[in-house]
N, C-alpha and C positions, 0 to 999 in steps of 0.2 A: 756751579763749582763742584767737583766731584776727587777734588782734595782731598788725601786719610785725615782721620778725625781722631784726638790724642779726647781721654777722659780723664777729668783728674777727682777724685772724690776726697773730700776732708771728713776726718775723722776726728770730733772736736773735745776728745778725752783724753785726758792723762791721770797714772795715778798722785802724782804729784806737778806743779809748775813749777818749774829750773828757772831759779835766780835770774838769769840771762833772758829769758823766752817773753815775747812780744806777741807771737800770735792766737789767733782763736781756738785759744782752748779754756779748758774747764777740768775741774777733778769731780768725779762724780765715781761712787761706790758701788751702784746697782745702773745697769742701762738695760731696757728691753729690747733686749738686740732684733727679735722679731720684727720690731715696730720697726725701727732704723733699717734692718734690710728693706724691706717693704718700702719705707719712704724713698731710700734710693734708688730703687728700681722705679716708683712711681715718676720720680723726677727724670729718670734716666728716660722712661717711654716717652713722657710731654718731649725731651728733645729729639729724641726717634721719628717721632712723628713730622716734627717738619724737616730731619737733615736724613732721613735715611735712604738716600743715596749715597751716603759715605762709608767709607772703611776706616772699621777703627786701626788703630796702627799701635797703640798703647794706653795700657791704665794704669794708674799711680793711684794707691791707697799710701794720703799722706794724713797729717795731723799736727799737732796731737801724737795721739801713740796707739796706731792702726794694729798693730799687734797682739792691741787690749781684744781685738775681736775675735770670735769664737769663729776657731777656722771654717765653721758652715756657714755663715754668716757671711763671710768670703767667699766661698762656690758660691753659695747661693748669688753674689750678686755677680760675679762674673759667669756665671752660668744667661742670667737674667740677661746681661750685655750681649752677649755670645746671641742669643734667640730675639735681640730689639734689631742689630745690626748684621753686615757682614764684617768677619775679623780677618784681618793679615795670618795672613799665613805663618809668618814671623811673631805673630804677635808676641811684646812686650809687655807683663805685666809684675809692677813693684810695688813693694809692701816696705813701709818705713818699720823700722824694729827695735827696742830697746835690747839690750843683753841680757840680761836676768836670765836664771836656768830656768825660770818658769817660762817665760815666752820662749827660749831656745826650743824648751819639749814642744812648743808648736811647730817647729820649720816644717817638719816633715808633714803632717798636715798642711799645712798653707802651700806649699809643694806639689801636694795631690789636687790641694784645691785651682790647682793651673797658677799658681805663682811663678814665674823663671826669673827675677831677680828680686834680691836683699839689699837692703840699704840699711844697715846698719851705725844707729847713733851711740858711737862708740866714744868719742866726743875727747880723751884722752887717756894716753899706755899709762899715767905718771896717778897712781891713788892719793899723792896730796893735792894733786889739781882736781881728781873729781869731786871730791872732799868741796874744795873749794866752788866747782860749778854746780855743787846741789844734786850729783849724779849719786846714786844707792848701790851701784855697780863697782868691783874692781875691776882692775886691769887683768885679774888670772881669768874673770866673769868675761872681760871682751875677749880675750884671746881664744877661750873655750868656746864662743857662741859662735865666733868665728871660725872657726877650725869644722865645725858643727855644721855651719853654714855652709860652709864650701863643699861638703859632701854632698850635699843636696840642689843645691843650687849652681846654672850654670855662668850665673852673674853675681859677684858678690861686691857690696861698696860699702867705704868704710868714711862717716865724717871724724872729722876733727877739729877740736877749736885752737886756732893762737891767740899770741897777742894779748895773752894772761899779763898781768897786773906783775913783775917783777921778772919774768919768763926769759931767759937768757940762750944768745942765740946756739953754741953747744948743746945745751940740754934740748933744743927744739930740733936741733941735726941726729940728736942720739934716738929722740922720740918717731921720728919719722924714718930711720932705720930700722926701727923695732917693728913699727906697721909693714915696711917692705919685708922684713924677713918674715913677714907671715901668710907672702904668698900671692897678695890679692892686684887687683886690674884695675880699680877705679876706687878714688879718693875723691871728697868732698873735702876743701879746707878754709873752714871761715876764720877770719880774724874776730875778737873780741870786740864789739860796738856795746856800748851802754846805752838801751834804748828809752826813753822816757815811760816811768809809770810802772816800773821793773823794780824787782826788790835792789838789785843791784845798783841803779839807781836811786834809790831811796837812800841806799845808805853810802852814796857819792861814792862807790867802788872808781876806780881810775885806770884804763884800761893800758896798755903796754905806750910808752910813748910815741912821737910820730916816727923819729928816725930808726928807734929800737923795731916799730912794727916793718918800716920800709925794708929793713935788713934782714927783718923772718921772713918776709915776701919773699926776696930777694934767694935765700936761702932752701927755703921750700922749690923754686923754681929750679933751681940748680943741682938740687937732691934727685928730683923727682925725671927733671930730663935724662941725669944720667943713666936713671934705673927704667928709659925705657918709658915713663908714665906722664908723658910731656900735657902741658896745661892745653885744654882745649876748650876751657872758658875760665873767666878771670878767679873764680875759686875750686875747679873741677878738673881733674888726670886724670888720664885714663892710656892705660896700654893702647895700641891701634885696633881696631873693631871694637872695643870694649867702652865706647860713651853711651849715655846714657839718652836713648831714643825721643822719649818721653819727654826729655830738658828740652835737648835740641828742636825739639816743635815750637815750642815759646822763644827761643834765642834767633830762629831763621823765622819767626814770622807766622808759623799755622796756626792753623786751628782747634780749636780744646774747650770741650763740654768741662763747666765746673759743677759739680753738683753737693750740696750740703751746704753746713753755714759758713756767710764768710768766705767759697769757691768762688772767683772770677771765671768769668772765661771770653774765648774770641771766636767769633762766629761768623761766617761771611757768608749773603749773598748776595752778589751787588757791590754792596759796601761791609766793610767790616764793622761787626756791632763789639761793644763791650757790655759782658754781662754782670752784675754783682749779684751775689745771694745772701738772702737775710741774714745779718751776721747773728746772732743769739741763737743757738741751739731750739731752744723752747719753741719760740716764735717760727724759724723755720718748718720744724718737724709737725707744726699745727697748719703751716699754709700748705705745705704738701700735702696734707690729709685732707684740706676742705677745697685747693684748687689745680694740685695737680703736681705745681712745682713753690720754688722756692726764692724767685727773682724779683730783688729789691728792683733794680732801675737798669733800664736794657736803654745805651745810647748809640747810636751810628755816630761814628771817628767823622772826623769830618779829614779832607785831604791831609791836613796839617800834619793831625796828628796822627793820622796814621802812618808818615813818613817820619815824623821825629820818632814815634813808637820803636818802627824799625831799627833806627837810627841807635837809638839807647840800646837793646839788645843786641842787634847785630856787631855792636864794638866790643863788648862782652867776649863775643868767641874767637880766638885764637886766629884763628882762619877771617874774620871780620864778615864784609858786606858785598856779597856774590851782586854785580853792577846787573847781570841779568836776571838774577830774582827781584832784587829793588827795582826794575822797571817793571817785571809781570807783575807785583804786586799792588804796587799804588801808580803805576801810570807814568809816575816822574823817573827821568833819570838823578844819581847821585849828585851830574855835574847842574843839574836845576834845583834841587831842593837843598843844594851848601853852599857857604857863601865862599867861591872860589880863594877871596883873601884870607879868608880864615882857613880855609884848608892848608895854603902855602904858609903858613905861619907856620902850622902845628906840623907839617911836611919836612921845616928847615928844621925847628926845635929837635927831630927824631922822635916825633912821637906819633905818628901816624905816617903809612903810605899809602901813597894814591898810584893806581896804574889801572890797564887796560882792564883788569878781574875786577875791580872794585877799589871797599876802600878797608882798611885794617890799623889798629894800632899794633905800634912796639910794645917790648916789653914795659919800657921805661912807660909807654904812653897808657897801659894797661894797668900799670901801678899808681896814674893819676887819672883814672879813667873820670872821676866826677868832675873834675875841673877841664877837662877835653870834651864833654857833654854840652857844661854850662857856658863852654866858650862856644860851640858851636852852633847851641840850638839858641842863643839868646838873640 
């Protein structure tokens, strides 16, 4: 299989953990970034060696808060990728970023160091909701790093959270006019989930209610089409040419080197493997020094899953489930791997259509995508 090949590397530092945040991170004061380049490139060559015949197509430095990195730290390892592989010509590479003016003075380095897009965790315009989600930033802080960004950069994205705990639907049409009037192409927009084990959590915070969130859904979609920046997965807009390359790897199916702790990824040859890497920091950064890389449990999908996998991501995007990718992919067609009466259920409801391209959900069907999953894969 001679497929491009997506990198995503986790960057598993922050300088603080946000109320809200579930994934593997840590706060940590001193990192020897040295070591850490090194070990990423070490793990990056153990996959070189057996996939390089591919082209990389995109890399994501995610986390955590990839920005905490000393922008040579960054060439250096996209320097390292660049000489393990061949790179697209196109290629795509993004840096997650907090706002702060301290990491802003880095764009332009991380620029030089071959970055061409920002993803900016901007996360809310309104400073009594940052207040409230544990962000250290204001609103004049994103707007500047933005504005900053965009000089630099010739992709820039901006997240946002809704679905705040009392968050009324006006104020959430005013707040995503403020982001359009400043310019940008692509929008990340998550609702508020309260995840277990989370401070937020802890202290039974209550996230926007169901109908209140269904109607900022609802609202967000309606804003964002007219201006041009229509949904092309269930929490992501973007202007046309302007989605995010790197996403759409995982949403259609390919393939993506995870490397660090805690990085997934999907591999194919033959059969599609799933990779997990040691989630703990510590522990990773010692297996890659004594054997190379950093891979808790490497499984081969078995058919199933590998067509339900598709299945769950493919409905995610806008556009849905290309019927002739889902047969080069796993072999089956759509109309063999769903159960045709369930299909016409959820066909009549209007939440999904079926036709000769594939299959797709509605808006409506988009807005209850878990319950359109668990009816169909069950």
């Amino acid at each position: 299989m001679t497929a491009p090949l997506a990198i995503y590397l986790h960057w598993p530092f922050c300088e603080r953990v946000c109320p809200y945040c579930d994934f593997n991170v840590r706060t940590a004061e001193d990192v020897d970034q040295t070591r850490w380049r090194d070990a990423f490139l070490r793990e990056a060559a153990h996959f070189a060696a057996e996939f390089s015949d591919r082209t990389i197509s995109s890399i994501f430095f995610g986390g955590g808060t990839p920005s905490l990195m000393e922008p040579g730290t960054v060439a250096g390892i996209i320097s390292g990728i660049q000489d393990l592989w061949t790179v697209s010509e196109s290629l795509e590479v993004s840096i997650e970023s907090n706002v702060s003016p301290a990491e802003a003075k880095k764009f332009e380095a991380f620029r030089s160091a071959g970055v061409n897009r920002l993803s900016l965790g901007v996360q809310s315009l309104d400073d009594d909701a940052l207040k409230f989600l544990g962000r250290e930033h204001t609103a004049t802080d994103a707007i500047a790093a933005l504005d900053h960004g965009k000089n630099l950069f010739p992709m820039v994205s901006i997240d946002l959270i809704y679905a705040r705990p009392g968050q009324a639907v006006p104020a959430w049409q005013d707040e995503l006019t403020q982001a359009l009037e400043q310019g940008i192409d692509h929008l990340s927009l998550y609702q508020l989930t309260i995840e277990p084990g989370t401070p937020f959590a802890q202290k039974k915070v209550e996230p926007a209610e169901e109908d209140l969130a269904a109607s900022l859904y609802e609202t967000t979609n309606a804003v964002l089409e007219a201006a041009d920046l229509p949904a092309y997965e269930v929490s992501n807009h973007a202007r046309p040419g302007h989605q995010c390359r790197h996403n759409l790897t995982y949403w259609q199916g390919g393939d993506y080197v995870g490397l660090g702790p805690g990085a997934h990824g999907r591999l194919t040859q033959g059969q599609t493997n799933a990779l997990y890497q040691i989630h703990t920091p510590g522990r990773w950064l010692d297996a890659v020094e004594s054997r190379n890389h950093g891979t808790a449990r490497r499984t081969a999908l078995t058919e199933t899953e590998r067509r339900e996998e598709l299945i769950m991501l493919g409905l995610r995007k806008t556009e849905g489930i290309d019927a002739e990718r889902f047969l080069e992919l796993t072999g089956s067609s759509l109309e063999v791997a769903l159960d045709k009466n369930k299909l016409e259920d959820l066909s009549q409801g209007g939440f999904v259509v079926v036709d000769q391209n594939g299959l797709r959900t509605t808006p409506a069907g988009r807005q209850r995508l878990n319950a359109i999953l668990g009816h169909l894969l069950t």
